[in-house]
C-alpha positions as CSV (number, residue, x, y, z in Angstrom):
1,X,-12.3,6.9,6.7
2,X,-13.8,3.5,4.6
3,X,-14.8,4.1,1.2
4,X,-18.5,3.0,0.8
5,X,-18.7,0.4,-1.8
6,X,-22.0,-1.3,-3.9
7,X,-23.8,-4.2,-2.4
8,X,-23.2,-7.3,-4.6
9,X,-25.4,-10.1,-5.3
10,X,-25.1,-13.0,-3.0
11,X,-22.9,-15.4,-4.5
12,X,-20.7,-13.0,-6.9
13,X,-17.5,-13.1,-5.1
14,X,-17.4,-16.9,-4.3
15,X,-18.4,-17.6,-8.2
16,X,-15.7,-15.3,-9.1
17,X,-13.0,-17.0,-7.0
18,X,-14.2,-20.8,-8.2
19,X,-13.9,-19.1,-11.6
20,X,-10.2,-18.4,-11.1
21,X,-10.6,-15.0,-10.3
22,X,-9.4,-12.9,-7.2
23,X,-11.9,-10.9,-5.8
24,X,-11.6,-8.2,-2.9
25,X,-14.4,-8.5,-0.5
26,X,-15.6,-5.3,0.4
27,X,-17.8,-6.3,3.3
28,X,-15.0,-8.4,5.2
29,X,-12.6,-5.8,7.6
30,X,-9.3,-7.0,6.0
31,X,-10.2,-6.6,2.4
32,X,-12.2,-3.9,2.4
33,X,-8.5,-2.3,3.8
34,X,-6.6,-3.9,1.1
35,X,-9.0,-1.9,-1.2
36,X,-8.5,1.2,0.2
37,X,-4.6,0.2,0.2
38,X,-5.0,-0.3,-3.5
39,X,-7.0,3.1,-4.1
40,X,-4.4,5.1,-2.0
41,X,-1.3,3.8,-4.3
42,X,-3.0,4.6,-7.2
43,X,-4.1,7.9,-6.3
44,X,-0.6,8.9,-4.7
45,X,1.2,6.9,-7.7
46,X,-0.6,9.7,-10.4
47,X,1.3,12.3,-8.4
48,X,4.5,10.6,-7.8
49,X,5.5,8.2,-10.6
50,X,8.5,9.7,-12.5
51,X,7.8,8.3,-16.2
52,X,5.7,5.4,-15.4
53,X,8.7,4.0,-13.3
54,X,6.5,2.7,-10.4
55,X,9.9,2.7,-7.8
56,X,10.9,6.1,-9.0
57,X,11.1,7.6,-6.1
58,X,12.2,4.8,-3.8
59,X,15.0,4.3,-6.2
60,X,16.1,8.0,-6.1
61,X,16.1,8.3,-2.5
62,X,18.1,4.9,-2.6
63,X,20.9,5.7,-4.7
64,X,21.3,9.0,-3.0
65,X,22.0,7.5,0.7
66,X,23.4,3.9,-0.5
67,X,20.5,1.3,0.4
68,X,18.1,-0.3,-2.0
69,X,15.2,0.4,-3.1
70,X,12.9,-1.8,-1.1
71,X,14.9,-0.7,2.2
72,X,13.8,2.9,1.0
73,X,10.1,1.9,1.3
74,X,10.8,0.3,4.5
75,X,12.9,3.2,5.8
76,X,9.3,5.4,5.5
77,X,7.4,2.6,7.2
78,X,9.9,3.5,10.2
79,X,9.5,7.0,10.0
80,X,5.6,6.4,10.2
81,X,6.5,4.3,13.2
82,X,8.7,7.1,14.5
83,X,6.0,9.9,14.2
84,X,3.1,7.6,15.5
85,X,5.5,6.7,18.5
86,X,5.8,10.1,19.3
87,X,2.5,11.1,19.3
88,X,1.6,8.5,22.1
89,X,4.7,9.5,23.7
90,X,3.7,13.1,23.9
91,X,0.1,12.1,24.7
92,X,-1.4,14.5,22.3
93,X,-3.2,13.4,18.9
94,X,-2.4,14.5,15.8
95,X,-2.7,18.3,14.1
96,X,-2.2,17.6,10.6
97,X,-2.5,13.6,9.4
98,X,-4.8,11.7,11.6
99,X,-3.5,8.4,13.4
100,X,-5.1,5.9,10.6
101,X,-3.7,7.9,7.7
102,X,-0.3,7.1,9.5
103,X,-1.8,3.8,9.5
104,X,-2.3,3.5,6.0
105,X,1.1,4.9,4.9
106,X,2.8,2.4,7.1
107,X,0.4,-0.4,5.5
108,X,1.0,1.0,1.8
109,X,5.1,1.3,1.9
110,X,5.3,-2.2,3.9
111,X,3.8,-3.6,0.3
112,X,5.5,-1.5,-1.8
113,X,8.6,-3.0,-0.3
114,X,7.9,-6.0,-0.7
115,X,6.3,-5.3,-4.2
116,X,9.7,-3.6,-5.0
117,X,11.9,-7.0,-4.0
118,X,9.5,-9.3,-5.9
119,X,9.6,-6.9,-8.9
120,X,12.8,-4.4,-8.9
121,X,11.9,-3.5,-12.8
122,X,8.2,-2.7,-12.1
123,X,7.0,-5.4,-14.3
124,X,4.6,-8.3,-13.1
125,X,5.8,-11.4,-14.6
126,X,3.5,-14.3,-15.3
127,X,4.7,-16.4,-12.5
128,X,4.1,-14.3,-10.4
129,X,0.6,-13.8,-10.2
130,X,-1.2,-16.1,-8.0
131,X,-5.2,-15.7,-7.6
Protein backbone atom coordinates (compact mmCIF):
# COMPACT_ATOMS: atom_id res chain seq x y z
CA UNK A 1 0.00 0.00 0.00
CA UNK A 2 1.98 3.55 -1.18
CA UNK A 3 2.03 6.20 1.27
CA UNK A 4 0.44 9.42 -0.21
CA UNK A 5 2.90 12.10 -0.18
CA UNK A 6 2.57 16.28 -0.76
CA UNK A 7 2.69 17.65 -4.30
CA UNK A 8 5.92 19.81 -4.63
CA UNK A 9 6.51 22.75 -6.63
CA UNK A 10 7.81 22.14 -10.00
CA UNK A 11 11.41 22.44 -9.97
CA UNK A 12 12.13 21.55 -6.11
CA UNK A 13 13.77 18.28 -6.46
CA UNK A 14 16.01 19.07 -9.57
CA UNK A 15 17.13 22.46 -7.57
CA UNK A 16 17.77 20.37 -4.64
CA UNK A 17 19.96 17.84 -6.49
CA UNK A 18 22.09 20.78 -8.45
CA UNK A 19 22.35 22.16 -4.92
CA UNK A 20 24.16 18.99 -3.71
CA UNK A 21 21.45 17.53 -2.14
CA UNK A 22 19.77 13.96 -2.63
CA UNK A 23 16.28 14.10 -2.92
CA UNK A 24 13.66 11.08 -3.06
CA UNK A 25 11.16 11.59 -5.70
CA UNK A 26 7.97 10.69 -4.58
CA UNK A 27 6.15 10.70 -7.91
CA UNK A 28 8.74 8.38 -9.79
CA UNK A 29 7.81 4.25 -9.12
CA UNK A 30 11.39 3.46 -7.82
CA UNK A 31 11.70 6.17 -5.35
CA UNK A 32 8.63 6.55 -4.14
CA UNK A 33 9.57 2.56 -2.96
CA UNK A 34 12.86 3.56 -1.57
CA UNK A 35 10.73 5.91 0.62
CA UNK A 36 8.58 3.52 1.82
CA UNK A 37 11.81 1.25 2.27
CA UNK A 38 13.18 4.06 4.41
CA UNK A 39 9.80 4.53 6.58
CA UNK A 40 9.51 0.73 7.11
CA UNK A 41 13.30 0.50 8.75
CA UNK A 42 12.54 3.24 10.83
CA UNK A 43 9.36 2.14 12.04
CA UNK A 44 10.50 -1.65 12.60
CA UNK A 45 14.06 -0.20 13.94
CA UNK A 46 11.98 1.70 17.11
CA UNK A 47 10.82 -1.79 17.97
CA UNK A 48 13.88 -3.76 17.38
CA UNK A 49 17.18 -1.79 17.97
CA UNK A 50 18.77 -3.19 21.10
CA UNK A 51 20.53 0.08 22.63
CA UNK A 52 20.79 2.16 19.50
CA UNK A 53 22.91 -0.74 17.93
CA UNK A 54 21.33 -0.63 14.48
CA UNK A 55 22.68 -4.55 13.59
CA UNK A 56 21.52 -5.71 17.01
CA UNK A 57 19.72 -8.22 16.03
CA UNK A 58 21.46 -9.40 12.94
CA UNK A 59 24.50 -9.71 15.07
CA UNK A 60 22.79 -11.76 17.74
CA UNK A 61 21.35 -14.24 15.40
CA UNK A 62 24.90 -14.26 13.87
CA UNK A 63 27.03 -15.14 16.59
CA UNK A 64 24.51 -17.75 17.73
CA UNK A 65 24.67 -19.90 14.37
CA UNK A 66 28.38 -18.84 13.19
CA UNK A 67 27.88 -16.48 10.02
CA UNK A 68 28.11 -12.70 9.98
CA UNK A 69 26.14 -10.33 10.35
CA UNK A 70 25.31 -9.15 6.84
CA UNK A 71 24.82 -13.02 5.89
CA UNK A 72 22.14 -12.89 8.74
CA UNK A 73 20.16 -10.09 6.86
CA UNK A 74 20.51 -12.04 3.78
CA UNK A 75 19.55 -15.38 5.38
CA UNK A 76 15.88 -13.48 6.02
CA UNK A 77 15.89 -12.26 2.48
CA UNK A 78 15.93 -16.21 1.66
CA UNK A 79 13.44 -17.09 4.00
CA UNK A 80 11.15 -14.30 2.38
CA UNK A 81 12.00 -16.03 -0.82
CA UNK A 82 11.20 -19.44 0.76
CA UNK A 83 7.70 -18.32 2.02
CA UNK A 84 6.81 -16.37 -1.27
CA UNK A 85 7.95 -19.61 -3.24
CA UNK A 86 5.62 -21.52 -1.44
CA UNK A 87 2.71 -19.65 -1.71
CA UNK A 88 2.93 -19.86 -5.61
CA UNK A 89 3.72 -23.35 -5.21
CA UNK A 90 0.68 -24.15 -3.23
CA UNK A 91 -1.44 -21.77 -5.48
CA UNK A 92 -3.12 -20.12 -2.62
CA UNK A 93 -2.46 -16.33 -1.53
CA UNK A 94 -1.56 -15.34 1.57
CA UNK A 95 -3.59 -15.43 5.21
CA UNK A 96 -1.61 -13.34 7.33
CA UNK A 97 1.20 -10.91 5.40
CA UNK A 98 0.16 -10.00 1.97
CA UNK A 99 2.63 -10.82 -1.12
CA UNK A 100 4.12 -7.11 -1.30
CA UNK A 101 4.75 -6.92 2.47
CA UNK A 102 6.98 -10.09 1.67
CA UNK A 103 8.10 -7.86 -0.99
CA UNK A 104 9.17 -5.15 1.08
CA UNK A 105 10.91 -7.35 3.73
CA UNK A 106 12.91 -9.04 1.08
CA UNK A 107 13.75 -5.30 -0.33
CA UNK A 108 14.44 -3.92 3.31
CA UNK A 109 17.00 -6.89 4.57
CA UNK A 110 18.79 -6.98 1.00
CA UNK A 111 19.88 -3.15 2.07
CA UNK A 112 20.38 -3.75 5.49
CA UNK A 113 22.93 -6.36 4.32
CA UNK A 114 24.52 -4.46 2.40
CA UNK A 115 24.28 -1.45 4.89
CA UNK A 116 25.68 -3.83 7.47
CA UNK A 117 29.01 -4.77 5.16
CA UNK A 118 29.60 -1.12 4.30
CA UNK A 119 29.09 -0.13 8.00
CA UNK A 120 29.62 -3.27 10.57
CA UNK A 121 29.84 -0.48 13.60
CA UNK A 122 26.57 1.25 12.56
CA UNK A 123 28.27 4.48 11.96
CA UNK A 124 28.15 6.43 8.53
CA UNK A 125 31.57 7.72 7.85
CA UNK A 126 32.10 10.80 5.79
CA UNK A 127 33.33 8.95 2.84
CA UNK A 128 30.80 7.27 2.54
CA UNK A 129 28.07 9.34 1.72
CA UNK A 130 27.64 10.03 -1.78
CA UNK A 131 24.50 12.38 -3.00
Amino acid sequence: MATEYPKLPPGTISALAEAGRTVLDPEDPFEETLIEIVHMRRRKRVDYEHDNEPWSNFTFCAHAVGITAAESALHMVALKMSRLAALKANGRGPKNESVNDSYLDCAVYAVLALAIRRHPDGRVRKQHIQS
